[in-house]
Structure formats: structure tokens, C-alpha cells
N, C-alpha and C positions, 0 to 999 in steps of 0.2 A: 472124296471126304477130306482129304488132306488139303484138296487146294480151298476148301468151304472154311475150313479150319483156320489156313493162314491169312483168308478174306477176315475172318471175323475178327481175329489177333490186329491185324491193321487196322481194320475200324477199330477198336476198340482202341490200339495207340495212335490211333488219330483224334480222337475224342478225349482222350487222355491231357495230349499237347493241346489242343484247343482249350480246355476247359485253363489248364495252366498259364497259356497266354491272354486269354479274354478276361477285363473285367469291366463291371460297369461302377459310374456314378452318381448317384442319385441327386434329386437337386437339391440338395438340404445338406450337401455336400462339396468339400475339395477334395480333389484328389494329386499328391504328389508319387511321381515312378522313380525309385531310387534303382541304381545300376551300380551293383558292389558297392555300395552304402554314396553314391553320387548320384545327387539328383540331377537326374536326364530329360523330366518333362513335369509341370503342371497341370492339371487337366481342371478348369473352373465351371465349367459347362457339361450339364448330366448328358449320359449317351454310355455307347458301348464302346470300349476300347482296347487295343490287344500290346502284349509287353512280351517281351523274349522272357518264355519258360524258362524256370531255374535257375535264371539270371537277378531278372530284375524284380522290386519287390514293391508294393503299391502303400501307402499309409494316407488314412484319412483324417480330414479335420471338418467340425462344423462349421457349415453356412451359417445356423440359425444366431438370431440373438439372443444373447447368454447375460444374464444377472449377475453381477457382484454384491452380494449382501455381508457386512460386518459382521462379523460374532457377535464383539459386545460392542459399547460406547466408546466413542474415542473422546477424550480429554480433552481440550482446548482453552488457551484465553485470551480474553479479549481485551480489547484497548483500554477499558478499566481495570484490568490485573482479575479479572473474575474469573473462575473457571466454570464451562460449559461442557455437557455430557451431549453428544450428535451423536444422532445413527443415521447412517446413508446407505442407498444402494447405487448401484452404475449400471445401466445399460450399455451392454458393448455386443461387438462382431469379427472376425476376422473377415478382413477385405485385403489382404495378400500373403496366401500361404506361404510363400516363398523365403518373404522377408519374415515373417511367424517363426518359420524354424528354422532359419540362420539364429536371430536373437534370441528364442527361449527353447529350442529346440522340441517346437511342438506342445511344450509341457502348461496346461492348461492351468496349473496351479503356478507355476512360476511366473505365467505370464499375470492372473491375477493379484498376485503380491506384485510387483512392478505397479499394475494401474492404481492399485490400492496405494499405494506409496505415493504416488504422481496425488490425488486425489487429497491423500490427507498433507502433503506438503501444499497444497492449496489453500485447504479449510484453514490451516494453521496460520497463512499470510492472512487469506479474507479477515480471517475470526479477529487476528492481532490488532486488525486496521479500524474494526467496527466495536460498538457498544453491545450488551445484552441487548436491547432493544433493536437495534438493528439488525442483529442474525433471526431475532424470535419474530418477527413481523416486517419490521421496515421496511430492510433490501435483501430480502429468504430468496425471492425472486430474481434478482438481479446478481448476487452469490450464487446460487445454484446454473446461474448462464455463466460467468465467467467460468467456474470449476469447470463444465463442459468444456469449453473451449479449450481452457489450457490442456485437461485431459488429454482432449481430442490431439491436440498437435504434439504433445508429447507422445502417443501411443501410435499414432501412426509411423516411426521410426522401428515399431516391433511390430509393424501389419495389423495394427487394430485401430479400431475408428468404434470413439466412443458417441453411444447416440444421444444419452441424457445422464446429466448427474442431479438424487432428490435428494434433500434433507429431509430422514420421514419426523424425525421427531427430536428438537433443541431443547434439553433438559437443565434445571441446576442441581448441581448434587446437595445432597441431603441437609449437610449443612449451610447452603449456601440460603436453601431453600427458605428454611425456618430464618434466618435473619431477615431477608428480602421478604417473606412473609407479614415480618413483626415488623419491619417498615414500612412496608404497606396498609399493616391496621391501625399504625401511628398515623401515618399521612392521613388516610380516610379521618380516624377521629377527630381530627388537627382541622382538617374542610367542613365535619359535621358539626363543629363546637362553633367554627367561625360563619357558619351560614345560620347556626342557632342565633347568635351574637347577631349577627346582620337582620336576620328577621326579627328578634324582638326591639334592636331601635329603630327598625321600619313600624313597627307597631304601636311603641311610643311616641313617633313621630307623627301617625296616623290619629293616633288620640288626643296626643296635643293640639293638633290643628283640630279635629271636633270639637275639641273643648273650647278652643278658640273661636271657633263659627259660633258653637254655640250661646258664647258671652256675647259676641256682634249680632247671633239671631234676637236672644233677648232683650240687650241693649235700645236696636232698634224698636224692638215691637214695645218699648214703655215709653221710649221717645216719642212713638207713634201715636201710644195711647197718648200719653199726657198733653199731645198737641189738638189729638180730638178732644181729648175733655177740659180742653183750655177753651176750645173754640165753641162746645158745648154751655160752656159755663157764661162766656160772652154772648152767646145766642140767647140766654136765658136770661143773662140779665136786662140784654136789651129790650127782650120780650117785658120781664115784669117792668125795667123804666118806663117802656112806653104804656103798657098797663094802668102802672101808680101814676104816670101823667096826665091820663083818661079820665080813671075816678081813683083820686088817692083814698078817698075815703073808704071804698071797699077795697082797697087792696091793704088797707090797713085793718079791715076787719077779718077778712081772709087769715093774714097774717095771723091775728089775734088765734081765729077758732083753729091753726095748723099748733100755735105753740101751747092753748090748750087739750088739744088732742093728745100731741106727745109727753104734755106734762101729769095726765090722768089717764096714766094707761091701767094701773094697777089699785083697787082697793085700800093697798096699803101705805100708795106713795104720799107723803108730807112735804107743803113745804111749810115755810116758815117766812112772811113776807105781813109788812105793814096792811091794814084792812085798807087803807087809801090810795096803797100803790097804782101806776099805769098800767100796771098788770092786769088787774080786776076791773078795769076799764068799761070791756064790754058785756062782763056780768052784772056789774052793779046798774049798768044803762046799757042796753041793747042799744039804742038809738047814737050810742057814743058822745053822747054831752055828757059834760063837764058839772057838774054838783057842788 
């Protein structure tokens, strides 16, 4: 019984030290082994691994990628003297434990205020160099690659390697707003007065020239007539010349019964003429002799 006894006491401080010396890493994971507070190994790759019991002591840090999100807006201005309200976030990693906790000693928030620093002495150069217009649309894309990069080389000196820097959202503050606002509905009204302007002396220009067509439409069409009924009237005369050449005599009579036709239209009409006039010619003689 007693030697069952001391079997079981040894396994059981075997199992003891074991469990003391062995640990694992996961891969979402570094792992550094400190040795009375000296770091004696990195471990970057998941697996099982064992550490002198009671000695040495293990601290982990994330593989994964970690977000830097601002609290509030950060201030900034631009090469116009304007001030703009950014909110950004950063994607980052740690890719060397080693140098991570020499520089911030591990500490997750210390090492975020450094990038955040690194980041916003960025936005502060970009912003100073560019217009409103250029951070809000222009070059948002082309700002946000540089801040990367600079990030990046700056933060690899603390073990981190920045993946992306965004600008989610480029604001103006409150009062900036309402002026740029009230200049923009100046500008608008200032293009809508002047394209009114432009379109109604395209409209008087359109109607002058109609009106002008249509003096040159008219003009010609009386031109037109009056040269038909010039050549009408020629027609006609040559017609009755050669007529009255044929037999003057009835086309004198003719004559005669056309002007009294029109001279007796009405009951009432009068004239007042000599009884012997050439007028009454061929009512006092049908025949047209002379009396």
C-alpha cells in the first residue's frame, strides 16, 4: 500500500511539473517566454511548447488584425485656412513581438496612441497641402495611400505593420457649414439668373429672326404676286388689243354693256349726265350709229 501510495504522489508530481512546464500557442497568437523578467524565447508559430516550471513565465499578444477607431473628430486645416472635422480608423497587426514589447512594452493602448499620433501628424501635413475640395472627393484616395504608407514605416519601428488607413467621413463644422452653405445657394442663384438671362436673349434672338423671315416670307410672296398679276394684266391686255383689232366695233360694244352693268346695279343708283353723252351711245342706237 505504501509503495501504491508513493507511485501515485509521483505521478501526480509529475503531472504537476508537466502541466507547469508545457504550454501551448494558438495561431491567433505570439507568444514571448520571459526568464526572471528576460526574454529568453519568441514562439510565432502555434504548437506545443515546454518552459522551466517556476521559473520562466509565458505573455501573449494578438496575431489578429486590430482596428484603431477615433473617439471623436479630429480638427484639421486646410491650405485655405478652413477647418475640417475627419474621422478615420486604421487597420493594423503586430508582426514582431519582440520589438512590440521593447517599444511599448506590450501595452496595447500605448502602442495605439503612438499610431494614432503617427496618423494624425499625417492628415495634418496632407490636409495643410490640399483644399476642402480635395480632401472631400479629389485626392480622399490618394491621401488615404499616402497616410498608409507613412504609418506603415513609421510603426514598424514598434513591431506593427499598418494594413490600411480610411477617412470614413470629412465634415465641416457647424459654422463653416452654414456659410459654404449660403455660398453655394448664392452661386446656384447667380448660374440660375444667368442661364435665365441667356435663355430669354436666345428667345428674342429666335423671334427676331422669325420675324425677320417672316417680313422676307411676305415681301416675296407680293413681289411674287404683283409680277403675276403684272403679267396677267399684259396677257389680258394683249388679249383684248388683239380683240379690239379683230372687230373694234364689238369690243366697243362689249365695253359699253360691262359699264352699264356696273353702273345699274341698284334701283336707286342716279347718275346725272348730258341726254347726248357717248355714254348712252348704245341705248339710244343699238346699232351704234351716230344720230
Amino acid at each position: 500500500m505504501r509503495n501504491i501510495a508513493t507511485l501515485l504522489l509521483g505521478l501526480l508530481a509529475a503531472l504537476l511539473l508537466l502541466s507547469l512546464s508545457a504550454f501551448t500557442v494558438d495561431q491567433r497568437e505570439y507568444a514571448l517566454v520571459f526568464r526572471l523578467g528576460e526574454i529568453v524565447s519568441v514562439k510565432k508559430t502555434p504548437g506545443l511548447y515546454f518552459k522551466m516550471p517556476l521559473v520562466d513565465n509565458v505573455r501573449y499578444f494578438d496575431k489578429r488584425i486590430l482596428t484603431l477607431n477615433s473617439a471623436d473628430p479630429d480638427r484639421f486645416i486646410t491650405s485655405e485656412k478652413k477647418n475640417v472635422l475627419v474621422d478615420s480608423f486604421v487597420k493594423w497587426r503586430i508582426i514582431d513581438p519582440l520589438k512590440y514589447y521593447v517599444s511599448v512594452k506590450g501595452d496595447e493602448l500605448q502602442a495605439e496612441r503612438r499610431l494614432a499620433q503617427t496618423v494624425n501628424d499625417g492628415l495634418r501635413a496632407e490636409f495643410g497641402k490640399r483644399t476642402i475640395n480635395d480632401v472631400v472627393s479629389g485626392e480622399r484616395s490618394k491621401i488615404m495611400e499616402i497616410l498608409r504608407v507613412r504609418a506603415d514605416r513609421d510603426s514598424r519601428q514598434i513591431g506593427i505593420e499598418v494594413l490600411d488607413v480610411r477617412l470614413k467621413r470629412v465634415d465641416l463644422p457647424q459654422e463653416v457649414s452654414e456659410s459654404v452653405y449660403q455660398r453655394m445657394e448664392a452661386e446656384r442663384k447667380r448660374v440660375a439668373n444667368e442661364l435665365r438671362s441667356q435663355g430669354a436673349g436666345a428667345a428674342e434672338k429666335i423671334r427676331a429672326d422669325a420675324d425677320r423671315q417672316r417680313e422676307v416670307i411676305l415681301a416675296e410672296a407680293f413681289r411674287e404676286a404683283q409680277r403675276v398679276k403684272g403679267e396677267g394684266d399684259a396677257k389680258a391686255s394683249e388679249i383684248y388689243a388683239r380683240a379690239y383689232g379683230k372687230n373694234p366695233e364689238f369690243y366697243a360694244f362689249y365695253r359699253s354693256m360691262e359699264a352699264y352693268r356696273n353702273s345699274f346695279r341698284e334701283k336707286t343708283d342716279v347718275m346725272v349726265l348730258e341726254p347726248n353723252s357717248e355714254f348712252f351711245k348704245y341705248m339710244r342706237d343699238p346699232g351704234g350709229s351716230k344720230k
